[in-house]
Backbone as CSV, one residue per row, in Angstrom:
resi,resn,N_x,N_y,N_z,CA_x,CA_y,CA_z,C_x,C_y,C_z
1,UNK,0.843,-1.204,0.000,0.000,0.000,0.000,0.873,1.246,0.000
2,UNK,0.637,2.365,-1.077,1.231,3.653,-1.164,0.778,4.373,0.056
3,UNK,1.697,4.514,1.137,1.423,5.806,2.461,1.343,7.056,2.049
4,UNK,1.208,7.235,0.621,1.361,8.390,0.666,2.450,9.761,1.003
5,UNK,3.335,9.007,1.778,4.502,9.590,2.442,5.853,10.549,1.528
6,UNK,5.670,9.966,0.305,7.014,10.533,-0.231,7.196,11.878,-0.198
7,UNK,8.266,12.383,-0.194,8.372,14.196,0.147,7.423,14.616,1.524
8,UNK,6.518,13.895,2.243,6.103,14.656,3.258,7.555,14.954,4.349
9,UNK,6.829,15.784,5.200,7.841,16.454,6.136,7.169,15.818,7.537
10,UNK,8.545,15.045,8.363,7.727,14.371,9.323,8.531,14.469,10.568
11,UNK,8.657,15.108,11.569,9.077,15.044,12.455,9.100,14.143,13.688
12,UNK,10.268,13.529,13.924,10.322,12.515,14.954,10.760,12.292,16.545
13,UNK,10.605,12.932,17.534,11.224,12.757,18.688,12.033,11.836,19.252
14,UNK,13.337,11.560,19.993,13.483,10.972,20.975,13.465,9.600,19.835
15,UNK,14.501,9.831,18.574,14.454,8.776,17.802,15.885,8.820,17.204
16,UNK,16.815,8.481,18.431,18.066,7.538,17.634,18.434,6.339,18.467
17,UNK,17.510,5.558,19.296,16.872,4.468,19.142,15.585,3.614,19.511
18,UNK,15.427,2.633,20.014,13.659,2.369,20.073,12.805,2.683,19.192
19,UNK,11.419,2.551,19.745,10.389,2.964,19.055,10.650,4.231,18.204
20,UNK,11.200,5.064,18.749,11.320,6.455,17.477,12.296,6.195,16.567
21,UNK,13.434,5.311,16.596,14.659,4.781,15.379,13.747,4.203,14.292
22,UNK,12.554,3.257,15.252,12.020,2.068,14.213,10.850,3.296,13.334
23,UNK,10.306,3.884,14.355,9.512,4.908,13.441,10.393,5.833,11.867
24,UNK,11.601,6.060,12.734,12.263,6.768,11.794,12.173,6.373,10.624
25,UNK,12.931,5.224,10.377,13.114,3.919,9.480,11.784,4.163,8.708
26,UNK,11.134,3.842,9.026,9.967,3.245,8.234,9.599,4.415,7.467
27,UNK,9.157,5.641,8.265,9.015,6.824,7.044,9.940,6.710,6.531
28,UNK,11.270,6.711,6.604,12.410,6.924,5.298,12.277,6.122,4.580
29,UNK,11.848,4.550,5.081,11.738,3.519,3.913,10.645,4.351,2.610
30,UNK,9.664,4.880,3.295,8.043,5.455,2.891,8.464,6.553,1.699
31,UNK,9.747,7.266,1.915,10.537,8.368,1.400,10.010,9.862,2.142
32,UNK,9.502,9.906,3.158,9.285,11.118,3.952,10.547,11.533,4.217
33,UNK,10.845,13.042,4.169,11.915,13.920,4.810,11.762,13.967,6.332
34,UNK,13.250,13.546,6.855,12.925,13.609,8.339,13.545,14.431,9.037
35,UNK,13.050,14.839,9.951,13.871,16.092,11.238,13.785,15.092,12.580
36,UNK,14.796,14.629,13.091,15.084,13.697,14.029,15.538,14.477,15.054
37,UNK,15.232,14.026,16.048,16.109,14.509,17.625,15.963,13.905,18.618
38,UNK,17.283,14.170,19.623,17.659,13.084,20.702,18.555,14.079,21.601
39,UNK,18.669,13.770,22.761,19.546,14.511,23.772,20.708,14.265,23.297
40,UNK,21.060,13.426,22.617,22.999,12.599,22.585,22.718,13.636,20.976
41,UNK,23.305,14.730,20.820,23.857,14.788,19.414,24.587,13.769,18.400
42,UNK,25.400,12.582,19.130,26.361,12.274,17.682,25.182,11.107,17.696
43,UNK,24.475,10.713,18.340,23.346,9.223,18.456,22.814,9.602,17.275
44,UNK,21.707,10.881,17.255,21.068,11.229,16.499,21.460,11.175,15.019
45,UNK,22.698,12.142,14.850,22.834,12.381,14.186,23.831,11.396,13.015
46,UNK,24.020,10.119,13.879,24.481,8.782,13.063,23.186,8.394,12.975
47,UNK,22.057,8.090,13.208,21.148,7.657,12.757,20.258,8.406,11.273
48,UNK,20.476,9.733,11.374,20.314,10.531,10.001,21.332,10.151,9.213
49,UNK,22.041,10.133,9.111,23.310,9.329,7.830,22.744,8.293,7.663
50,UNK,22.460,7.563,8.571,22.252,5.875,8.138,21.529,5.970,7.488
51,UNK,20.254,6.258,7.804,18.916,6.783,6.867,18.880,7.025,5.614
52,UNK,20.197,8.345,5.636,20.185,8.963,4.003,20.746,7.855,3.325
53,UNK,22.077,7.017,3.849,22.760,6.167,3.313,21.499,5.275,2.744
54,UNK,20.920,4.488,3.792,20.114,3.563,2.895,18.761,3.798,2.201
55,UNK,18.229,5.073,2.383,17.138,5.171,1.451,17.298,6.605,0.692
56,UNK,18.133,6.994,0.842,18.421,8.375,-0.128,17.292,9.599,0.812
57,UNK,16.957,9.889,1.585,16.092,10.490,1.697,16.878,11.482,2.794
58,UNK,15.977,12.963,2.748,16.840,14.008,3.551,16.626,13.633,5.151
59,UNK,17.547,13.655,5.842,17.469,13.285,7.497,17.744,14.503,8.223
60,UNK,17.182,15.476,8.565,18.396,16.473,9.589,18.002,16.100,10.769
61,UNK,19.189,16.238,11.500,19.550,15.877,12.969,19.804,16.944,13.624
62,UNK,18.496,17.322,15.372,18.511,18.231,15.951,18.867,17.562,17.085
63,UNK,20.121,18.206,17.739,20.151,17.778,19.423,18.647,18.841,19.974
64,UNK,18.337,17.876,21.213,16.986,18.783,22.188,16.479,17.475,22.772
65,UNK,16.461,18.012,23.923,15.691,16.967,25.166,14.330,17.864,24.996
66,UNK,13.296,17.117,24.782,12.048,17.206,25.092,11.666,17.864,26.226
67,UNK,12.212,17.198,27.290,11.827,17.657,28.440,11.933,19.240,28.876
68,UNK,13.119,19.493,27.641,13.027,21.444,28.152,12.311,21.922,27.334
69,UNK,12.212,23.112,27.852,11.270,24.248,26.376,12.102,24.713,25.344
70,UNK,12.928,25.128,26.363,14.162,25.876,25.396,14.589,25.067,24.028
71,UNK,14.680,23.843,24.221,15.177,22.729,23.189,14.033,22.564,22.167
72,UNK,12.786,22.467,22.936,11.865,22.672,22.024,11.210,23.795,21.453
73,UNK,11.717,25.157,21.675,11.464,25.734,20.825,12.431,25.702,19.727
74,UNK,13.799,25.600,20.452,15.582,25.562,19.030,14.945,24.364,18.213
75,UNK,14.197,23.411,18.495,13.555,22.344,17.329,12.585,22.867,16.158
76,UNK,11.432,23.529,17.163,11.174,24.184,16.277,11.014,25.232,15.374
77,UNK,12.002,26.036,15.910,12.195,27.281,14.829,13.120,26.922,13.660
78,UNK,13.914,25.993,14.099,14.468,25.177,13.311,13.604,24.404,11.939
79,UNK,12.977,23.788,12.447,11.930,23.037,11.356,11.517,24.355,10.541
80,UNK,10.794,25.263,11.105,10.567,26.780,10.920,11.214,27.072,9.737
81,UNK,12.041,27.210,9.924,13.439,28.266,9.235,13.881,27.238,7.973
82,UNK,13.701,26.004,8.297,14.227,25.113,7.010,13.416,24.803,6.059
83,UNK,12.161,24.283,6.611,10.876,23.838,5.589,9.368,24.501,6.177
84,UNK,9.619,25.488,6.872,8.584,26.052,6.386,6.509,25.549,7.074
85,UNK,7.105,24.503,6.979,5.978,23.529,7.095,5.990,22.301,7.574
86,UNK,5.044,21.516,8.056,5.057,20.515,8.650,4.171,19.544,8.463
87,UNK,4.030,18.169,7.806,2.859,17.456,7.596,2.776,16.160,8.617
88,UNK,3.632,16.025,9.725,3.757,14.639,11.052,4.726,15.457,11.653
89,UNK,4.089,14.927,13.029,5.218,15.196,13.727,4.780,13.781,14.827
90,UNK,5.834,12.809,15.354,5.553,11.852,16.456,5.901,12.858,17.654
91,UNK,5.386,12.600,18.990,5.770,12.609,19.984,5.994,11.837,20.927
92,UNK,7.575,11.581,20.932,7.928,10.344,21.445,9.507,11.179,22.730
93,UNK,9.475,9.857,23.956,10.063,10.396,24.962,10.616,8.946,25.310
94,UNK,11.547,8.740,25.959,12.045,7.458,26.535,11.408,7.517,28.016
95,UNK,11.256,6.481,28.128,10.378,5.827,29.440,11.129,6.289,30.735
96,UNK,10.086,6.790,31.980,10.342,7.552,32.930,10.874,6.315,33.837
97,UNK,11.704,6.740,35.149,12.161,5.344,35.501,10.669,4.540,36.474
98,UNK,11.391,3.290,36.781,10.227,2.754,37.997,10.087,3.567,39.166
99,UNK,9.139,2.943,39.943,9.306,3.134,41.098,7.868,3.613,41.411
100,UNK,7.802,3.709,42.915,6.214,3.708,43.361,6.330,4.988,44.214
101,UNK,4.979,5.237,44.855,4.533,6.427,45.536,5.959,6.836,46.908
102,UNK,6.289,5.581,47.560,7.284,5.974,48.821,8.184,5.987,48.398
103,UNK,9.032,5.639,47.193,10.160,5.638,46.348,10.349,6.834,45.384
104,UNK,9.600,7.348,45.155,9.806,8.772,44.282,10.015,10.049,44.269
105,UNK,10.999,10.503,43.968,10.861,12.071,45.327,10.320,13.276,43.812
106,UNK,10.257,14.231,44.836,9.512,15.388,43.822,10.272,15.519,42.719
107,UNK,11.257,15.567,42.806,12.092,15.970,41.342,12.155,14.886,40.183
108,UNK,11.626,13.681,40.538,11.548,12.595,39.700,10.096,13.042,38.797
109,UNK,8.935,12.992,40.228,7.603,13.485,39.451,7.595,14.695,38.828
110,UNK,8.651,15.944,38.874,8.560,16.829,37.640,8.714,16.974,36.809
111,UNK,10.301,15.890,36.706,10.915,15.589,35.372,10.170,14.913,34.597
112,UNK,9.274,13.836,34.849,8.392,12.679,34.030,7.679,13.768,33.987
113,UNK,7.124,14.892,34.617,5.810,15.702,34.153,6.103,16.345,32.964
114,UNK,7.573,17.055,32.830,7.838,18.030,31.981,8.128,17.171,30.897
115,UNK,8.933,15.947,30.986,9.118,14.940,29.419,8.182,14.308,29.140
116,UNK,7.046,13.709,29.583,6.398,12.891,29.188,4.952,13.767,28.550
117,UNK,4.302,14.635,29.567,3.399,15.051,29.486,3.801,17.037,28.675
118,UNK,4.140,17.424,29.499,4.602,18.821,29.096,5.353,18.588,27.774
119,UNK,6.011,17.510,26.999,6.569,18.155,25.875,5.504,18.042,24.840
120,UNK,4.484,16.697,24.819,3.446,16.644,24.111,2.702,17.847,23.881
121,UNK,2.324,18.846,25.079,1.870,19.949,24.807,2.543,20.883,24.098
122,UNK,3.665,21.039,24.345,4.753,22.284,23.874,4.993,21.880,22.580
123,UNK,4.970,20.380,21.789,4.936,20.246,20.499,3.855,20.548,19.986
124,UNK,3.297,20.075,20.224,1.787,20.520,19.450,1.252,21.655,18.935
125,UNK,1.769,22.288,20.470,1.381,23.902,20.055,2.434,24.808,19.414
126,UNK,4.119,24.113,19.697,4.725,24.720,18.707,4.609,24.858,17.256
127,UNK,4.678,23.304,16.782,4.285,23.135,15.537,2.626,23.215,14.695
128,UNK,1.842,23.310,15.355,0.545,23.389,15.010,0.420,25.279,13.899
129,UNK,1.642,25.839,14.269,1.334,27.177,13.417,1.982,26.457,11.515
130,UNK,2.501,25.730,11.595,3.327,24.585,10.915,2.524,24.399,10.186
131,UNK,1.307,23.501,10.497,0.489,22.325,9.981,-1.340,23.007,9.846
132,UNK,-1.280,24.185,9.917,-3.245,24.503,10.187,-3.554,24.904,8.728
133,UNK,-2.411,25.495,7.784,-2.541,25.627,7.148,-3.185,24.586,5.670
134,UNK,-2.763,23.596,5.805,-3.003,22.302,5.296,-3.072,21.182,5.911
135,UNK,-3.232,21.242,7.227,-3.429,20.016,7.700,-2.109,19.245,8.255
136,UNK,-2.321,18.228,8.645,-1.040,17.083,9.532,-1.739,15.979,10.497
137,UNK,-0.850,15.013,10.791,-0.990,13.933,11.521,-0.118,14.213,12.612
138,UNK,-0.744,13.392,13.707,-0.082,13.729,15.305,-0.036,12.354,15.839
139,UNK,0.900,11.550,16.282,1.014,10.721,16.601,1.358,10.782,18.245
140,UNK,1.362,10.010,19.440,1.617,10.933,20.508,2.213,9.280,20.812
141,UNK,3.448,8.561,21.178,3.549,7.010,21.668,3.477,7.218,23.046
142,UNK,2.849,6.460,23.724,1.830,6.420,25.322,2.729,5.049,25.622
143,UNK,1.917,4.042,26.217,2.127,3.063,27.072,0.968,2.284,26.907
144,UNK,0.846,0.837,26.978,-0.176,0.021,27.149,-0.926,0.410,28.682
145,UNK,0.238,1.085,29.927,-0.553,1.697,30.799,-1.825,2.492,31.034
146,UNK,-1.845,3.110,29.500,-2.968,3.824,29.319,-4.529,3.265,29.649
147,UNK,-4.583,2.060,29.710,-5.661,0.818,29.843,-5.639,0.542,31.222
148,UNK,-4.269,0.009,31.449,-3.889,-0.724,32.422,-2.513,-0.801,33.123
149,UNK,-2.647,-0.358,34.216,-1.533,0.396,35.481,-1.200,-0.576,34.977
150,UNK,0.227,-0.618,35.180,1.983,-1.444,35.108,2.190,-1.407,36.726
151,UNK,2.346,-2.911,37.447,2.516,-2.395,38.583,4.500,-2.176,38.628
152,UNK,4.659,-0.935,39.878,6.178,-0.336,39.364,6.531,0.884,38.873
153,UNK,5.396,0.609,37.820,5.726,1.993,36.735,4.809,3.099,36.522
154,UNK,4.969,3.737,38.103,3.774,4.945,38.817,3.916,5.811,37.854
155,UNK,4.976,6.674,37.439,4.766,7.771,36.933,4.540,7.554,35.168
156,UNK,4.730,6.662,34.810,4.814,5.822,33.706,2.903,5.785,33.166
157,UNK,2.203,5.257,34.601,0.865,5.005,34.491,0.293,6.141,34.497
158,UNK,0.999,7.276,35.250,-0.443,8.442,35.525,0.034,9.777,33.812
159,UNK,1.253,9.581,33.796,1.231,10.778,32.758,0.913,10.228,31.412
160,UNK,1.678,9.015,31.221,0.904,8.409,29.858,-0.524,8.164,29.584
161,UNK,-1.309,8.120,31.157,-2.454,8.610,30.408,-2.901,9.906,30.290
162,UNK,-2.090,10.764,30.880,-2.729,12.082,30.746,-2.237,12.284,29.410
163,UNK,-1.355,12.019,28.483,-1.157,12.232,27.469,-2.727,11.629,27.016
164,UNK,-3.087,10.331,26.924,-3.988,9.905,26.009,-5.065,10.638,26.446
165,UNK,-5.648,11.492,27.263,-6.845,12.532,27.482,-6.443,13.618,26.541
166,UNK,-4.952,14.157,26.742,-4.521,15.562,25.925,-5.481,15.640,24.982
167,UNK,-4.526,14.432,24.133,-4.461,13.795,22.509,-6.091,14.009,22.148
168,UNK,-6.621,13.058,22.995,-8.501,12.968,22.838,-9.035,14.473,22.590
169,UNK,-8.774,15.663,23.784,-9.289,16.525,23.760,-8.557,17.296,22.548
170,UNK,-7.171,17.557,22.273,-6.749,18.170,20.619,-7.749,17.592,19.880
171,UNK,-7.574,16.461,19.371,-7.994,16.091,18.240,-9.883,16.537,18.105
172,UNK,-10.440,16.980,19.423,-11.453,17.804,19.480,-11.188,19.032,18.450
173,UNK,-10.324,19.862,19.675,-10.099,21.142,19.092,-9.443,21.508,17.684
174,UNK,-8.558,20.317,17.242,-7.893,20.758,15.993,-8.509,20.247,14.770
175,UNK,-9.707,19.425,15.148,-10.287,18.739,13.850,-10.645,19.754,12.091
176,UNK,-10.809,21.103,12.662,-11.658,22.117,11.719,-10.388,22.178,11.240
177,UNK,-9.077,22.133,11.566,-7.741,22.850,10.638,-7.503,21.490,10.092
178,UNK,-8.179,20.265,10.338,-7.440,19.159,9.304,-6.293,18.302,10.024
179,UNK,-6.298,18.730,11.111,-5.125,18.021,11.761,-5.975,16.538,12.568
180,UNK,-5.204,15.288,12.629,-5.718,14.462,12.989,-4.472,13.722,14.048
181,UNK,-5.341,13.897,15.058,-4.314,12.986,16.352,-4.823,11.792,17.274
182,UNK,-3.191,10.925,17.181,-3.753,9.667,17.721,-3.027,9.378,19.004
183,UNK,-3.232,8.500,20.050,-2.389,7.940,20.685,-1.786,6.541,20.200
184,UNK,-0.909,6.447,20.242,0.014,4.976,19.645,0.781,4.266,21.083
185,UNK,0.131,2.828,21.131,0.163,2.597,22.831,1.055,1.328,22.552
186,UNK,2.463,0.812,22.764,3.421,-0.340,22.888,2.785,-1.132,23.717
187,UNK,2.756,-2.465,23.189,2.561,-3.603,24.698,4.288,-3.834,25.163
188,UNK,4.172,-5.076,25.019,5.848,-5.476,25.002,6.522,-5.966,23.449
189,UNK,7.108,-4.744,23.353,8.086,-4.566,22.458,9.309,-4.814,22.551
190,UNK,9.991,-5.582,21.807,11.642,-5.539,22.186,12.444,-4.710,21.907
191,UNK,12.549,-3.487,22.853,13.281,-2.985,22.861,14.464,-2.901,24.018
192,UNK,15.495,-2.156,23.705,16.171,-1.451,25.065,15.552,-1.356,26.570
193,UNK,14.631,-0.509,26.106,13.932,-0.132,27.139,13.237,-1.226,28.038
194,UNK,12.507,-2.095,27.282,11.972,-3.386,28.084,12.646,-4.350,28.357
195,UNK,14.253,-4.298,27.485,14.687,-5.391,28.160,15.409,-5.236,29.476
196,UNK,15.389,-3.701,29.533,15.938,-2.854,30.694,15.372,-3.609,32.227
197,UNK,13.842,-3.475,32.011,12.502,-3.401,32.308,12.937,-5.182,33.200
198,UNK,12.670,-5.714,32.292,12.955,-7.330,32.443,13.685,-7.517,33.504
199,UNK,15.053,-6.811,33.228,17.007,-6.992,33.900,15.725,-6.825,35.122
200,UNK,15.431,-5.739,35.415,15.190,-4.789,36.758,14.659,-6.079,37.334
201,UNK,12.964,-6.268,36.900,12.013,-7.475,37.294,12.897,-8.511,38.244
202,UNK,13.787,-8.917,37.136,14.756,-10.026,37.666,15.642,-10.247,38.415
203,UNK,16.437,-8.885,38.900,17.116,-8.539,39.900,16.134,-8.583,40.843
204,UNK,14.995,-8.097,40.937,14.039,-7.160,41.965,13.867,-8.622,42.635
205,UNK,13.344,-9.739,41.673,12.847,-10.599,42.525,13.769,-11.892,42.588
206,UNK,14.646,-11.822,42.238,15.640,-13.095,42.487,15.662,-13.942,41.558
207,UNK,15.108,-13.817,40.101,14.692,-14.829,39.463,15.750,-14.638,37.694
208,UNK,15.709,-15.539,37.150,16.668,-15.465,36.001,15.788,-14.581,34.705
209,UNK,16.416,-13.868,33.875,15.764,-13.388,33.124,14.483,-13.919,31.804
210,UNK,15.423,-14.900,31.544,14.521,-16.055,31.112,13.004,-16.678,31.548
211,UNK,13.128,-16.612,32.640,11.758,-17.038,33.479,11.236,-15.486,33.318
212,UNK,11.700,-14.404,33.840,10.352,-13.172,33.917,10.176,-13.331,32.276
213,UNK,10.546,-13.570,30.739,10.450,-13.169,29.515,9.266,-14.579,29.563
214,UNK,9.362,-15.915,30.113,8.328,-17.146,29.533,6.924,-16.064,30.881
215,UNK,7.558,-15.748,31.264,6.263,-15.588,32.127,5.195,-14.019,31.292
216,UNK,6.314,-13.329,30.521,5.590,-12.023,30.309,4.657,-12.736,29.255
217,UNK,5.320,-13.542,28.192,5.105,-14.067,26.833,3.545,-14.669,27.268
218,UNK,3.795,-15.298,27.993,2.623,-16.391,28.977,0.746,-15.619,28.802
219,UNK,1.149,-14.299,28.924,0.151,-13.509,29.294,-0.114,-12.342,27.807
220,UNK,0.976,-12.960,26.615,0.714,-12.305,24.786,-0.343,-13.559,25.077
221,UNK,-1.630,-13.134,23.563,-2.249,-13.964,23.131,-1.777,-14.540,21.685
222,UNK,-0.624,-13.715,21.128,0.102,-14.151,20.241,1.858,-14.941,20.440
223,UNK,1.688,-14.759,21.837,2.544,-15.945,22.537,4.080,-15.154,21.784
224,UNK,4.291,-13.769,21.847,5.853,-13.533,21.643,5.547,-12.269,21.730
225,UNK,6.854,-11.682,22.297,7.360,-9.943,22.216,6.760,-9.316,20.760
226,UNK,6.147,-8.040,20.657,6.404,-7.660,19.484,7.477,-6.867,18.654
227,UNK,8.098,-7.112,17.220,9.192,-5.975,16.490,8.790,-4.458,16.775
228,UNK,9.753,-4.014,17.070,9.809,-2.446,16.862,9.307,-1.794,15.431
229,UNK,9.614,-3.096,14.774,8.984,-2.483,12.812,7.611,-2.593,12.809
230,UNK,6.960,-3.998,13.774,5.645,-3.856,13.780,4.804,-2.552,13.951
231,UNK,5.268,-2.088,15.502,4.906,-0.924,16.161,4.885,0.783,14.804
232,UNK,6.064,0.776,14.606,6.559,1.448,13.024,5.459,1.512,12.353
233,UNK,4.784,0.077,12.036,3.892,-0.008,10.464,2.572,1.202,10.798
234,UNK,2.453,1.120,12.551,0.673,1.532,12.732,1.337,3.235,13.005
235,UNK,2.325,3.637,13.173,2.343,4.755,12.958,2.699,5.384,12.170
236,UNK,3.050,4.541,11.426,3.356,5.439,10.074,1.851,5.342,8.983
237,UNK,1.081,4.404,9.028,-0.283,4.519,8.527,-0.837,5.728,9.117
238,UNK,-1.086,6.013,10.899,-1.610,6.671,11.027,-0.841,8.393,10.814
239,UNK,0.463,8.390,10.517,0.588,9.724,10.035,0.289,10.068,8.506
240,UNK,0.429,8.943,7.456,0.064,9.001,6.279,-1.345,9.860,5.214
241,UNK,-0.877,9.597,4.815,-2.721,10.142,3.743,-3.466,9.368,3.990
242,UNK,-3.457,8.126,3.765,-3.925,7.172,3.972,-5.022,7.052,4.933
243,UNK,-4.418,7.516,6.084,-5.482,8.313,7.444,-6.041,9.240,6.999
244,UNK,-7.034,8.960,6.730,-8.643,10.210,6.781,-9.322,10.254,7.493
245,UNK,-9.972,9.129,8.216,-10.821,9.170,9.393,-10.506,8.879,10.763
246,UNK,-9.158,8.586,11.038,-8.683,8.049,12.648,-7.876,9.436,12.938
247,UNK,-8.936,9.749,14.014,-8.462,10.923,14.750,-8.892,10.720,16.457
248,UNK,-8.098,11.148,17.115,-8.449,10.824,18.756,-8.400,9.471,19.173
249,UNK,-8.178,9.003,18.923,-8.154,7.195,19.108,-6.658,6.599,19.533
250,UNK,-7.040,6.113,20.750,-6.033,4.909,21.557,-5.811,3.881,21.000
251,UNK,-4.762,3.537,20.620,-4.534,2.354,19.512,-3.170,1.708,20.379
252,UNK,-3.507,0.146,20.369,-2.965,-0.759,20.837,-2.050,-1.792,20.037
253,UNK,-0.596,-1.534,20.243,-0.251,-2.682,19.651,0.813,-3.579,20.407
254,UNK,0.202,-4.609,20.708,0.144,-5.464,22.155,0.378,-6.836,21.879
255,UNK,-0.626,-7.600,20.610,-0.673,-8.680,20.697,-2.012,-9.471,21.783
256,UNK,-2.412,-8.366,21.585,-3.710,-8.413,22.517,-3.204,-8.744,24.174
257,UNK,-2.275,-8.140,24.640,-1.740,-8.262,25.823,-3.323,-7.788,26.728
258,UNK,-3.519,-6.819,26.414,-4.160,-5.630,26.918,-5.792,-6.448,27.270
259,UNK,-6.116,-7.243,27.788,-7.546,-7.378,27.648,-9.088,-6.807,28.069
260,UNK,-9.240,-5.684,28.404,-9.905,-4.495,28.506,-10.480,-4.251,27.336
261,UNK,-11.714,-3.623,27.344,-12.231,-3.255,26.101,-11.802,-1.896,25.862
């Protein structure tokens, strides 16, 4: 299926690796122009070479942590100043650490407030002068928490869903300019991050890593981790042309981990 993607302009967060690398990838496979960024400048910005290397397509690489403003505005005046315009942008953040209510001190819950939740806003509304003109796709990547608390992963559970309320209520307000926004929710994905996730589990409780992975698998209804390319395919549909009618919508890709309606 044609995404529609070639020459669009698509902006990616918090993508030189995980879920935002695999996102990357896939629009470049698609031939979308990408504006990438990551706190590590040389991360990022080897992952834009790679890109151009294997699909010919333009990559620029912005250092900026999400979590500040400052970075996110140098992102986007940047985008600004180069193209003008904007037709995707993901909003994507690396996962806040564990830990529960007596384990967390204030400066943990501000930082997850300002990266997880606060940059979703500050993109949106940066780039939204970008995209009203003709329209755009908003992708926002959440957590399967959004359904269903992770026990562990407190701050993980309460801001990822406040993202998926944001998202709901934009895609209210921005529907008349053409803009369409989704939440995009990971079950267990193999990434970094979860196998991080796993190590922890397994230290935490004495047990070999192997056993917490038959035990997570235990509880897929497709009985395995999912690819990072999988995760890739549903957001890059939903930033595409292709998307005309999915706007505001929590979208799961789990493997039916998630069993909640």
């Amino acid at each position: 299926m044609d995404l529609q993607l070639n020459g669009k302009i698509m902006v990616v967060t918090a993508s030189s690796r995980g879920l935002g690398r695999a996102i990357a990838e896939k629009l470049a496979e698609e031939g979308a122009r990408l504006v990438l960024c990551s706190r590590e400048e040389s991360a990022v910005r080897g992952v834009a070479e790679d890109l151009h290397r294997k699909y010919g397509t333009q990559a620029t690489a912005v250092q900026a942590d999400v979590g500040k403003k400052e970075d996110i505005d140098r992102l986007t005046e940047t985008v600004r100043r180069e193209f003008g315009r904007v037709d995707g942008l993901v909003c994507n953040a690396g996962g806040p650490p564990g830990g529960g209510l007596l384990s967390l001190s204030d400066e943990q819950w501000e930082k997850s407030f300002q990266t997880h939740l606060m940059s979703v806003v500050r993109l949106v509304r940066g780039f939204y002068p970008l995209m009203k003109e003709h329209g755009g796709r908003i992708v926002a990547v959440a957590s399967s928490s959004v359904k269903v608390p992770i026990p562990g992963l407190l701050l993980s559970n309460v801001f990822r869903a406040g993202v998926a309320g944001l998202i709901k209520t934009l895609a209210l307000e921005l529907a008349a300019d053409g803009i369409l926004l989704n939440t995009l929710c990971p079950g267990r994905i193999q990434t970094d991050r979860l196998n991080e996730l796993d190590q922890l589990k397994a230290e935490r409780e004495g047990r070999s890593l192997e056993e917490i992975r038959r035990e997570a698998v235990r509880d897929i209804p497709l009985g395995r981790y999912g690819k990072p390319e999988e995760f890739a395919d549903m957001a890059a549909y939903l930033l595409s042309g292709r998307n005309t009618y999915i706007t505001g919508s929590t979208v799961l890709v789990d493997g039916g981990l998630v069993k909640c309606l």
